[in-house]
mmJSON file of the N, C-alpha and C atoms, coordinates in Angstrom:
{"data_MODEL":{"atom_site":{
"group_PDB":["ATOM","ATOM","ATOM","ATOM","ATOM","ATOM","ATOM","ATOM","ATOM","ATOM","ATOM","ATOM","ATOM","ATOM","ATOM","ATOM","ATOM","ATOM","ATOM","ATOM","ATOM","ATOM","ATOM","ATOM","ATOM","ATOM","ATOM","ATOM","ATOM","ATOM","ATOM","ATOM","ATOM","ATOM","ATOM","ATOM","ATOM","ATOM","ATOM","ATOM","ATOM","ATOM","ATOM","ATOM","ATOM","ATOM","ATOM","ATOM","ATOM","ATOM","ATOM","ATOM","ATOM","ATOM","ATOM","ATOM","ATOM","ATOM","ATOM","ATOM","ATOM","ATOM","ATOM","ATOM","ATOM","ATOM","ATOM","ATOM","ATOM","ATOM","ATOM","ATOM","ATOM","ATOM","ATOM","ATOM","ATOM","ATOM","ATOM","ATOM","ATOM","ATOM","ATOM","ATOM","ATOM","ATOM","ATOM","ATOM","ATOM","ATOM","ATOM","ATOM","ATOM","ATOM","ATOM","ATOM","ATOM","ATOM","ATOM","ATOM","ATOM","ATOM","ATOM","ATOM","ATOM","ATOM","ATOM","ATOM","ATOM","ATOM","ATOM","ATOM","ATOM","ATOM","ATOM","ATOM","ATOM","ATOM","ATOM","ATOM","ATOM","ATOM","ATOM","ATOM","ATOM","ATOM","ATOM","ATOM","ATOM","ATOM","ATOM","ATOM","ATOM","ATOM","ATOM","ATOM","ATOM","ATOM","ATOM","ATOM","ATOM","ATOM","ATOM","ATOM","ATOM","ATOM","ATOM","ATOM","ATOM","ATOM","ATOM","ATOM","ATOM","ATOM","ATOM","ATOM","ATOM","ATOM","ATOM","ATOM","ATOM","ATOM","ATOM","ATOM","ATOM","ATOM","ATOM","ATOM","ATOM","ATOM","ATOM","ATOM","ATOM","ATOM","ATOM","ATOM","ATOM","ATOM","ATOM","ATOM","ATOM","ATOM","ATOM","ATOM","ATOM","ATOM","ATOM","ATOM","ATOM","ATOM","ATOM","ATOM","ATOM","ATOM","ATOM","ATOM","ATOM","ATOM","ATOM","ATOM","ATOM"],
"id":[1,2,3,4,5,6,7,8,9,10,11,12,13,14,15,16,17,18,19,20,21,22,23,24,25,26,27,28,29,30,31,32,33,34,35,36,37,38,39,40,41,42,43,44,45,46,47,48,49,50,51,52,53,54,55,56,57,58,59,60,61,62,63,64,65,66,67,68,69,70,71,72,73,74,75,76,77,78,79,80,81,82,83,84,85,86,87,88,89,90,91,92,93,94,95,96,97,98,99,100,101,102,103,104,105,106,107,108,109,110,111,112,113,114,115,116,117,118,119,120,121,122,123,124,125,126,127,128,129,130,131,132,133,134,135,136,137,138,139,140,141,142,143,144,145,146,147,148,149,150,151,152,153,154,155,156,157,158,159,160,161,162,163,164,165,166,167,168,169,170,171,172,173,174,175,176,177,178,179,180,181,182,183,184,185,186,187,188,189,190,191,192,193,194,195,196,197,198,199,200,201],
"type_symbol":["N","C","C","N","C","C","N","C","C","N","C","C","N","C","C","N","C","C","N","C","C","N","C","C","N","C","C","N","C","C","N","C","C","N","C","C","N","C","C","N","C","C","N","C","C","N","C","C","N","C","C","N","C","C","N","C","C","N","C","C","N","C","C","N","C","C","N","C","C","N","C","C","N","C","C","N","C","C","N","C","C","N","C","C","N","C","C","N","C","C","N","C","C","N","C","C","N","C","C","N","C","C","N","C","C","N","C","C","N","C","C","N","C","C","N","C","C","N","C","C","N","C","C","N","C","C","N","C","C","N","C","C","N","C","C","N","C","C","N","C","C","N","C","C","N","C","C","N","C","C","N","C","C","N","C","C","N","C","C","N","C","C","N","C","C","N","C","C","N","C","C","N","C","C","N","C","C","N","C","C","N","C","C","N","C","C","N","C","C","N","C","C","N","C","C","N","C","C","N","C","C"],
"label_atom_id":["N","CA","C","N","CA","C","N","CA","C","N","CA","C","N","CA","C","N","CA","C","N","CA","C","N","CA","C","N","CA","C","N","CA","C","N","CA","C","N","CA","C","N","CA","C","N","CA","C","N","CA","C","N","CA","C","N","CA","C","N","CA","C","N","CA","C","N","CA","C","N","CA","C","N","CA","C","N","CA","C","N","CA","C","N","CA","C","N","CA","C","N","CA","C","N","CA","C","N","CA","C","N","CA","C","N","CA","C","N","CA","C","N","CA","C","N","CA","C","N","CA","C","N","CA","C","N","CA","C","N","CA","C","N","CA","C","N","CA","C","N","CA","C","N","CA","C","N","CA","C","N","CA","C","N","CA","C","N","CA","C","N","CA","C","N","CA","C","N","CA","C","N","CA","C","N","CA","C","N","CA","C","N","CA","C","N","CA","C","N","CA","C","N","CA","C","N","CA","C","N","CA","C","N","CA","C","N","CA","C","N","CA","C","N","CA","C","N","CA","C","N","CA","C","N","CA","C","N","CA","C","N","CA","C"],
"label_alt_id":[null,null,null,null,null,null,null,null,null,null,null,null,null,null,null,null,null,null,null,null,null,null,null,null,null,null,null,null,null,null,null,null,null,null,null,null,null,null,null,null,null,null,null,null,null,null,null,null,null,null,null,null,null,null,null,null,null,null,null,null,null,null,null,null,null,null,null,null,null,null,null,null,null,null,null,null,null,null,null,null,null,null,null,null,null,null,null,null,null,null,null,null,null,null,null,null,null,null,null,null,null,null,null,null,null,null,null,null,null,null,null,null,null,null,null,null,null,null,null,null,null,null,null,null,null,null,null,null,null,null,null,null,null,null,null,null,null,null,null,null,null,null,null,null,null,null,null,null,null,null,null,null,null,null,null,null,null,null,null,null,null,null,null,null,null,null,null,null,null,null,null,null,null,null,null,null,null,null,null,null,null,null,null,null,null,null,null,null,null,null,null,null,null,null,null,null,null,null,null,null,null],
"label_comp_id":["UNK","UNK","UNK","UNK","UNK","UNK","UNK","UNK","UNK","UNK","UNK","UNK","UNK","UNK","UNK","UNK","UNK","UNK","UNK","UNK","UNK","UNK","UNK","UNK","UNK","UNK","UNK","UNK","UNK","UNK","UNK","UNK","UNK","UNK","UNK","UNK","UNK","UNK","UNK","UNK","UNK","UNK","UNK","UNK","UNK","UNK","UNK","UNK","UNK","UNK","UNK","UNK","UNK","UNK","UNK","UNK","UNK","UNK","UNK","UNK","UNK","UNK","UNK","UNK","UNK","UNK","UNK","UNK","UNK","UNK","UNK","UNK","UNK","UNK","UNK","UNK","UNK","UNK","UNK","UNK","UNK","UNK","UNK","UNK","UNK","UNK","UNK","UNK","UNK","UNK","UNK","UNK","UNK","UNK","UNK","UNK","UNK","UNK","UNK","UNK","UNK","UNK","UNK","UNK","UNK","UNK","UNK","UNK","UNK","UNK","UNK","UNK","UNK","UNK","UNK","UNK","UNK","UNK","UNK","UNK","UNK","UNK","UNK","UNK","UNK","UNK","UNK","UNK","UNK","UNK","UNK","UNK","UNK","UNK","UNK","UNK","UNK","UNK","UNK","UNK","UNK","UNK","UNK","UNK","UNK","UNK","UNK","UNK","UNK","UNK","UNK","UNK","UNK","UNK","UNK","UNK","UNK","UNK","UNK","UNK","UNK","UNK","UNK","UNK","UNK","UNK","UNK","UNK","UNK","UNK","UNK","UNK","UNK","UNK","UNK","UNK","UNK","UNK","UNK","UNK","UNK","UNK","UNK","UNK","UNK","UNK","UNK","UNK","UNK","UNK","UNK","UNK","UNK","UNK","UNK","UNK","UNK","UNK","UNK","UNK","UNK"],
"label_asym_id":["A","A","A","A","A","A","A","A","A","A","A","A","A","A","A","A","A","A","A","A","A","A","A","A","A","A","A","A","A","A","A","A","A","A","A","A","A","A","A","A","A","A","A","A","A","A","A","A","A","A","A","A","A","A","A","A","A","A","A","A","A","A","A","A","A","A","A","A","A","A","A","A","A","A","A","A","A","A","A","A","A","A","A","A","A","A","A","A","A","A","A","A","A","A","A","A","A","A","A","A","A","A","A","A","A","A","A","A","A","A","A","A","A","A","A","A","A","A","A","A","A","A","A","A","A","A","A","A","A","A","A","A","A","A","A","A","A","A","A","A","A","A","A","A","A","A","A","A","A","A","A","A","A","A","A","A","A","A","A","A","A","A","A","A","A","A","A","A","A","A","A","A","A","A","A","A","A","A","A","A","A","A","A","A","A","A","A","A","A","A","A","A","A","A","A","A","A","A","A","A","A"],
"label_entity_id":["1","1","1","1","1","1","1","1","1","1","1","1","1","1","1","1","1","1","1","1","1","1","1","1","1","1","1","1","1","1","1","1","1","1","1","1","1","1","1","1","1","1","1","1","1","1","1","1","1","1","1","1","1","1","1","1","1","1","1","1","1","1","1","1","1","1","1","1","1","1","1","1","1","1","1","1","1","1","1","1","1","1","1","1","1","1","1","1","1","1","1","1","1","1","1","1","1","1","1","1","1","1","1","1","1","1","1","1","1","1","1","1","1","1","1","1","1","1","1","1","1","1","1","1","1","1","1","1","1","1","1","1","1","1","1","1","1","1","1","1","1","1","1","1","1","1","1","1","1","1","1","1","1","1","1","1","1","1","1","1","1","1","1","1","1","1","1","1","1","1","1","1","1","1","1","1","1","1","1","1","1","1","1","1","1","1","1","1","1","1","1","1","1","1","1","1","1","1","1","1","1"],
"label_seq_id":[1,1,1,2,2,2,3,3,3,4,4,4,5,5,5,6,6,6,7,7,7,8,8,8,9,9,9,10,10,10,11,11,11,12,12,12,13,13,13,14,14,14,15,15,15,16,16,16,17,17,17,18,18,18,19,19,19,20,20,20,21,21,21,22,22,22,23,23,23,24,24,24,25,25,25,26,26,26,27,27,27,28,28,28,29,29,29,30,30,30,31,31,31,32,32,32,33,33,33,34,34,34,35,35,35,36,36,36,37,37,37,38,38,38,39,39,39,40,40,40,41,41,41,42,42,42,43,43,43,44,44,44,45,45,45,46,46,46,47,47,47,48,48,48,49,49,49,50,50,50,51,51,51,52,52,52,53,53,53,54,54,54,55,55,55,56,56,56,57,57,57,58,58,58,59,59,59,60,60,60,61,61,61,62,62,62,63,63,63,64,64,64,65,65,65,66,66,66,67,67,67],
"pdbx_PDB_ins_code":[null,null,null,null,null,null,null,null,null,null,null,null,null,null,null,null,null,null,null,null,null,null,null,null,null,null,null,null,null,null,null,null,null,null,null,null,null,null,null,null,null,null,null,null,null,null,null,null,null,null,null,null,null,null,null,null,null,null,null,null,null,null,null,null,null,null,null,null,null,null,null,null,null,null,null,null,null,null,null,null,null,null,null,null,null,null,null,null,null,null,null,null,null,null,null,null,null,null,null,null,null,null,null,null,null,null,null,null,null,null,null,null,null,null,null,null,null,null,null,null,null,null,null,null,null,null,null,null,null,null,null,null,null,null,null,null,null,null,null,null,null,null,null,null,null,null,null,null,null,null,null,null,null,null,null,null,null,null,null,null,null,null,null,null,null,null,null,null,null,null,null,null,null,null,null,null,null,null,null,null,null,null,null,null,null,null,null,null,null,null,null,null,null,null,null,null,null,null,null,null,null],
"Cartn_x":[41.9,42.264,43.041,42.915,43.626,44.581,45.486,46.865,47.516,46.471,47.302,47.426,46.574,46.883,48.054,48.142,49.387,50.648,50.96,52.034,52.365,51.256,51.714,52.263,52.002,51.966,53.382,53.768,54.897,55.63,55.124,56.09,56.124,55.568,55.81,56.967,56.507,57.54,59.261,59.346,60.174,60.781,59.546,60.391,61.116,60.161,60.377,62.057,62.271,63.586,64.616,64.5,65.412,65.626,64.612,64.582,65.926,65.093,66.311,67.765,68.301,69.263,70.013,69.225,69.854,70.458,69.353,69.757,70.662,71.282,72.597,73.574,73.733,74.347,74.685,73.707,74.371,74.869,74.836,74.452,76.756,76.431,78.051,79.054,78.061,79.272,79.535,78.481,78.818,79.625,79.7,80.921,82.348,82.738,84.038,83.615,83.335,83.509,83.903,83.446,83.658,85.228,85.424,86.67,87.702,87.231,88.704,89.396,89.43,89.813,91.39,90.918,91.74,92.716,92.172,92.864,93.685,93.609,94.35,95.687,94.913,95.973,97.267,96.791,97.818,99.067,97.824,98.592,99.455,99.564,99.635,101.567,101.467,102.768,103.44,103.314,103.942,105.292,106.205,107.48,106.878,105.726,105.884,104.981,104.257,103.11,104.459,105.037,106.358,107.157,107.499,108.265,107.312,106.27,105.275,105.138,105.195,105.128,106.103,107.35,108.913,108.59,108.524,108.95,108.05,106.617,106.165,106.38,106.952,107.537,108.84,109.722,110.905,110.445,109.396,109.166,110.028,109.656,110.526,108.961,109.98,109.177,109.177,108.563,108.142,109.093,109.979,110.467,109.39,108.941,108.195,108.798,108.39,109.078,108.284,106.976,105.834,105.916,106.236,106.893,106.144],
"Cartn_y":[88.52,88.774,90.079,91.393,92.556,91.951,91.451,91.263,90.796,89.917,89.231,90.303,91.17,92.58,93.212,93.255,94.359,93.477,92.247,91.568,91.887,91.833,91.841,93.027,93.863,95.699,95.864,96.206,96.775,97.094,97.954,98.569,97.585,96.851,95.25,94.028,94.17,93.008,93.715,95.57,96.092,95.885,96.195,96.121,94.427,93.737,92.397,91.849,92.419,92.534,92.758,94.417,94.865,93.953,93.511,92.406,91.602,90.798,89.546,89.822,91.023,91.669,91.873,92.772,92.87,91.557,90.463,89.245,88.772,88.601,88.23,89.085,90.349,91.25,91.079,90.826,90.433,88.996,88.024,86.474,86.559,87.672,87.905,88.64,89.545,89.828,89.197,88.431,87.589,86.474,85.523,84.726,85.622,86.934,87.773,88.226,88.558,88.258,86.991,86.046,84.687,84.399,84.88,84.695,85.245,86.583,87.464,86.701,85.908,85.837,85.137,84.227,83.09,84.065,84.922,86.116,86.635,87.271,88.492,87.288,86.268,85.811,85.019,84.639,84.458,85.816,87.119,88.311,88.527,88.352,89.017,87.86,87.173,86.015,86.394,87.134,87.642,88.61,88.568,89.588,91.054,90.934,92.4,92.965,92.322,92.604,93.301,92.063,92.832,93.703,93.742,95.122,96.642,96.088,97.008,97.726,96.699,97.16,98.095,97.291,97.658,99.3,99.048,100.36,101.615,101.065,102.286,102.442,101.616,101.385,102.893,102.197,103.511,104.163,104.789,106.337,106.358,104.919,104.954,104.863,104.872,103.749,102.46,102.166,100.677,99.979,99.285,98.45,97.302,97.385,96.069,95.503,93.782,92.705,92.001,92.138,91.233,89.896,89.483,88.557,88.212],
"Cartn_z":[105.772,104.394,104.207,104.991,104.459,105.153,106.037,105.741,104.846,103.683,102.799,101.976,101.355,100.832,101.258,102.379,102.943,102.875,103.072,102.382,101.164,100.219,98.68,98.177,99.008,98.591,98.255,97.016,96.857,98.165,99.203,99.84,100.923,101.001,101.934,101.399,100.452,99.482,99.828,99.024,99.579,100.858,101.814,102.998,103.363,103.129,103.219,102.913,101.338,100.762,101.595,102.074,102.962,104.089,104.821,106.013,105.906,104.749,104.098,104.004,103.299,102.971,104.545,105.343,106.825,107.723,107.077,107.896,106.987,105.743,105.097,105.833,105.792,106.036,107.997,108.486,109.744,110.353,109.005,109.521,108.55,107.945,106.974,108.06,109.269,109.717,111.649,111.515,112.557,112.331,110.952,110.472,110.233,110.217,110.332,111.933,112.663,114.087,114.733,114.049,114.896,114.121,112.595,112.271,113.106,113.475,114.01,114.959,115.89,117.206,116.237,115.207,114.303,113.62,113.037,112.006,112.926,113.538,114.675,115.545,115.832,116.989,115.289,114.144,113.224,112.902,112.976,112.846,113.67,114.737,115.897,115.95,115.435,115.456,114.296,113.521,112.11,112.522,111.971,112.452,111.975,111.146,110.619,111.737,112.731,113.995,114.92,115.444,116.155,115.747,114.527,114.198,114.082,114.08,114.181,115.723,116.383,118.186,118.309,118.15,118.54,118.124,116.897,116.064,116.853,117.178,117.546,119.114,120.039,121.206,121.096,119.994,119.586,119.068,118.384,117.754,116.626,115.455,114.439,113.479,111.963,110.827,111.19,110.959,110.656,109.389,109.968,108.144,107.905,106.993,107.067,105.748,105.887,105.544,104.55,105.073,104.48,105.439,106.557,107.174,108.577],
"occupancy":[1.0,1.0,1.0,1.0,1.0,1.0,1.0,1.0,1.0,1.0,1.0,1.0,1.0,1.0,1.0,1.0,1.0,1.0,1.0,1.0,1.0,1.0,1.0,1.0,1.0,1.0,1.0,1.0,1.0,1.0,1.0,1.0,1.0,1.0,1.0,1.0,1.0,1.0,1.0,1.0,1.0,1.0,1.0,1.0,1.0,1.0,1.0,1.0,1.0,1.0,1.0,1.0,1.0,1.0,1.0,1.0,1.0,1.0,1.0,1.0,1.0,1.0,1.0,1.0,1.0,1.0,1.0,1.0,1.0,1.0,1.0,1.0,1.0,1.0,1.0,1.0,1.0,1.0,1.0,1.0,1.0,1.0,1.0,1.0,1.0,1.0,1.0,1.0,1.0,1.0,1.0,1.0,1.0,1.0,1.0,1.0,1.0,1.0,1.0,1.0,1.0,1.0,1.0,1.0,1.0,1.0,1.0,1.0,1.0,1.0,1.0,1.0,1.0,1.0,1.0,1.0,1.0,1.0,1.0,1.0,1.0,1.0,1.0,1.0,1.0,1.0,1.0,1.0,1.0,1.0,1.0,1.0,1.0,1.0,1.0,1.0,1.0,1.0,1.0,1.0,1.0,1.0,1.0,1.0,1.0,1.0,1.0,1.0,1.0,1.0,1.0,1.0,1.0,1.0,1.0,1.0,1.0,1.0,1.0,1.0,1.0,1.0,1.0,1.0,1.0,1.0,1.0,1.0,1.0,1.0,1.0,1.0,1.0,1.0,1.0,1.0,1.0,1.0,1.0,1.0,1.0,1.0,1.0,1.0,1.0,1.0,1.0,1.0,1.0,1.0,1.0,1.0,1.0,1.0,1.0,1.0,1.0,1.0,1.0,1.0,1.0],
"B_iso_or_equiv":[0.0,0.0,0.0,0.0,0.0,0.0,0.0,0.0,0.0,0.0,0.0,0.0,0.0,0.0,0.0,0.0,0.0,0.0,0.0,0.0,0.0,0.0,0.0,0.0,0.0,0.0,0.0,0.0,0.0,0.0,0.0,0.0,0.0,0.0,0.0,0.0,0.0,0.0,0.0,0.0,0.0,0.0,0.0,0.0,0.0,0.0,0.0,0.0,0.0,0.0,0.0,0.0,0.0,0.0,0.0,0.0,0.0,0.0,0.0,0.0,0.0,0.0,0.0,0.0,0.0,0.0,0.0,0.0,0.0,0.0,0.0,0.0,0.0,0.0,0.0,0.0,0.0,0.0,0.0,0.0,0.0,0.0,0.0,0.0,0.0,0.0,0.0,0.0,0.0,0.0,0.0,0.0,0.0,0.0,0.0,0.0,0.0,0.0,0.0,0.0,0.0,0.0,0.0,0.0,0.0,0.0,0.0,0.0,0.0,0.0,0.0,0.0,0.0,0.0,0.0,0.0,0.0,0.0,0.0,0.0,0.0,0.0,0.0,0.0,0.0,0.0,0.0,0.0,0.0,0.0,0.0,0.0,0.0,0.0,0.0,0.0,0.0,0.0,0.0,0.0,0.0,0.0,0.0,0.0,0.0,0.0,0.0,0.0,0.0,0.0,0.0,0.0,0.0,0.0,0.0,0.0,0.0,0.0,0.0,0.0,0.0,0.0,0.0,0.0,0.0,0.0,0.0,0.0,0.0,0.0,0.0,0.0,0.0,0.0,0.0,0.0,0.0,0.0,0.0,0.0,0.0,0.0,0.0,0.0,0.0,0.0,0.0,0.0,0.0,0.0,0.0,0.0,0.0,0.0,0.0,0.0,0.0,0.0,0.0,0.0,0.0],
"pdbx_formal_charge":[null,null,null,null,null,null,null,null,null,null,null,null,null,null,null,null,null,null,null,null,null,null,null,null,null,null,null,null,null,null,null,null,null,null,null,null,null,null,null,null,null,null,null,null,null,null,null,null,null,null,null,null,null,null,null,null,null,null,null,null,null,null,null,null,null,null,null,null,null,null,null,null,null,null,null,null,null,null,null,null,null,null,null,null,null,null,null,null,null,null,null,null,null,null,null,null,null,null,null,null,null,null,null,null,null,null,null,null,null,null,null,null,null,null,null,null,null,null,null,null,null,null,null,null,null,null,null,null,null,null,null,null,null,null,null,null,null,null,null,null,null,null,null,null,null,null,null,null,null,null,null,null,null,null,null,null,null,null,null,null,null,null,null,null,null,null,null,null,null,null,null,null,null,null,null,null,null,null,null,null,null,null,null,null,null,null,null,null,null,null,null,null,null,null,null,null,null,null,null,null,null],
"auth_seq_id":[1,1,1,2,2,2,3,3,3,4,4,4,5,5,5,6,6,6,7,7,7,8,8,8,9,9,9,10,10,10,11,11,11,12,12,12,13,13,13,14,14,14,15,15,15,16,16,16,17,17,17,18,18,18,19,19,19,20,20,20,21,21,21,22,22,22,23,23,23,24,24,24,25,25,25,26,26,26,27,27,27,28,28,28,29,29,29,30,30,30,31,31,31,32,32,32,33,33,33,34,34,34,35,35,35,36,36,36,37,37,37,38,38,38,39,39,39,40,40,40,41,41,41,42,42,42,43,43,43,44,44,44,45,45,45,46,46,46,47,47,47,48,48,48,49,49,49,50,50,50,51,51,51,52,52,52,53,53,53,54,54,54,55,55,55,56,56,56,57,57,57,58,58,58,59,59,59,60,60,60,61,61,61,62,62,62,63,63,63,64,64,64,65,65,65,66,66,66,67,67,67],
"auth_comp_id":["UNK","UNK","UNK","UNK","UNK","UNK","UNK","UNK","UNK","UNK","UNK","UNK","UNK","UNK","UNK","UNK","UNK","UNK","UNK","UNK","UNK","UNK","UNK","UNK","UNK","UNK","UNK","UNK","UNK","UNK","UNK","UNK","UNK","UNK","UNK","UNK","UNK","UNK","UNK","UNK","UNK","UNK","UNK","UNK","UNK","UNK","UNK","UNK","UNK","UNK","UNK","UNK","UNK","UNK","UNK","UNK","UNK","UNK","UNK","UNK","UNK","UNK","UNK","UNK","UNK","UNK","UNK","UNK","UNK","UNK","UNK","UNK","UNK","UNK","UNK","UNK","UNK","UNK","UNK","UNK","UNK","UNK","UNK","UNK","UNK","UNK","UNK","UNK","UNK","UNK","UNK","UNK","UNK","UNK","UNK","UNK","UNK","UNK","UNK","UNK","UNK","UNK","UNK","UNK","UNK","UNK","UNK","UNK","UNK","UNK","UNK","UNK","UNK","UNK","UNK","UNK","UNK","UNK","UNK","UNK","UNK","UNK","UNK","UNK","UNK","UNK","UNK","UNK","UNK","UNK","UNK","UNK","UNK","UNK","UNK","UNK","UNK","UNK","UNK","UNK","UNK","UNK","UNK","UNK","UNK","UNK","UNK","UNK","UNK","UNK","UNK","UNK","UNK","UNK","UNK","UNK","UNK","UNK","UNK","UNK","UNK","UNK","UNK","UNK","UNK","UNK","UNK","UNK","UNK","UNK","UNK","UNK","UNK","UNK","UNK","UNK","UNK","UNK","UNK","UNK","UNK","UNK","UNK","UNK","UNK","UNK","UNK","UNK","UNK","UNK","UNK","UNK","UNK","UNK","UNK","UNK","UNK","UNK","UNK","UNK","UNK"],
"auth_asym_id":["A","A","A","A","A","A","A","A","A","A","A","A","A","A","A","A","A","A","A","A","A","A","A","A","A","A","A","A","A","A","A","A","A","A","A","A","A","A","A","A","A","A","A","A","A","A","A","A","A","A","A","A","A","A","A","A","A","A","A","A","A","A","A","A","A","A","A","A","A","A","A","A","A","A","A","A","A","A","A","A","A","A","A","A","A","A","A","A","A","A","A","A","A","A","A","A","A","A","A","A","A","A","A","A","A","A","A","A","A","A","A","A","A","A","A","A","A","A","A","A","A","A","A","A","A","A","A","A","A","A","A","A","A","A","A","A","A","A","A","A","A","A","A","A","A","A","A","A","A","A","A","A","A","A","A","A","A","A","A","A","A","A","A","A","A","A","A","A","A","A","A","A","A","A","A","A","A","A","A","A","A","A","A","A","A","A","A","A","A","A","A","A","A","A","A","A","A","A","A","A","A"],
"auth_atom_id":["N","CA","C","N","CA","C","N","CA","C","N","CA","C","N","CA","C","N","CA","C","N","CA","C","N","CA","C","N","CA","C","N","CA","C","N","CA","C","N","CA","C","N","CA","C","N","CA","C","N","CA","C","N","CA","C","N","CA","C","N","CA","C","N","CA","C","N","CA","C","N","CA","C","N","CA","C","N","CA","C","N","CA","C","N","CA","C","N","CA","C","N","CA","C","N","CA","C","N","CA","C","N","CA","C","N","CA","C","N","CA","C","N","CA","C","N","CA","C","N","CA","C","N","CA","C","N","CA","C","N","CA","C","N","CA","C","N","CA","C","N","CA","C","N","CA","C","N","CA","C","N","CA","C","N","CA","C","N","CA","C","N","CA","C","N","CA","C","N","CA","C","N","CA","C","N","CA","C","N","CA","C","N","CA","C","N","CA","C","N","CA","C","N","CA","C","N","CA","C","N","CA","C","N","CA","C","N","CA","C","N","CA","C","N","CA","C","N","CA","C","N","CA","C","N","CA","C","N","CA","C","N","CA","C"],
"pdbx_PDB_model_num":[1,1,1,1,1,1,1,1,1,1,1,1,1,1,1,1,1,1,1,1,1,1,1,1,1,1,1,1,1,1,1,1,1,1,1,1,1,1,1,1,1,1,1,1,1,1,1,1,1,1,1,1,1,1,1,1,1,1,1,1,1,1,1,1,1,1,1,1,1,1,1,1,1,1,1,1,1,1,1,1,1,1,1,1,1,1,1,1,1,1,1,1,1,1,1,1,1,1,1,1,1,1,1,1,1,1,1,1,1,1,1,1,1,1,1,1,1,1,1,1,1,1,1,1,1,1,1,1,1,1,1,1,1,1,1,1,1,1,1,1,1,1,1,1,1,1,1,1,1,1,1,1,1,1,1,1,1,1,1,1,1,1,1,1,1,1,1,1,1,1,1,1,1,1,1,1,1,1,1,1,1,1,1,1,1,1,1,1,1,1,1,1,1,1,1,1,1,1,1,1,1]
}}}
């Protein structure tokens, strides 16, 4: 029975909360990890990625295009 006490305790419920919150919060950034590989290799084919290389290849600005 005192564990069911120590569940209910404010600072159990609290912690409990936080628990939950951590597991959204890591279950949110393991779906943007599993995204990147998709994101980056789309980026990475964009003219403004290559003018990005080039440019810092030459020790220029960057023109970018939006492109």
């Amino acid at each position: 029975m005192p564990a069911l006490v120590v569940a209910n305790s404010p600072s159990a419920v609290r912690a409990s909360k936080q628990a939950l919150n951590k597991l959204e919060e890591i279950e949110a950034l393991k779906a943007a990890l599993d995204a990147n590989p998709s994101i980056l290799g789309r980026l990475m084919r964009t003219k403004d990625f290559k003018e990005g290389v080039t440019a810092f290849v030459e020790k220029r600005t960057p023109q970018w295009t939006n492109g």
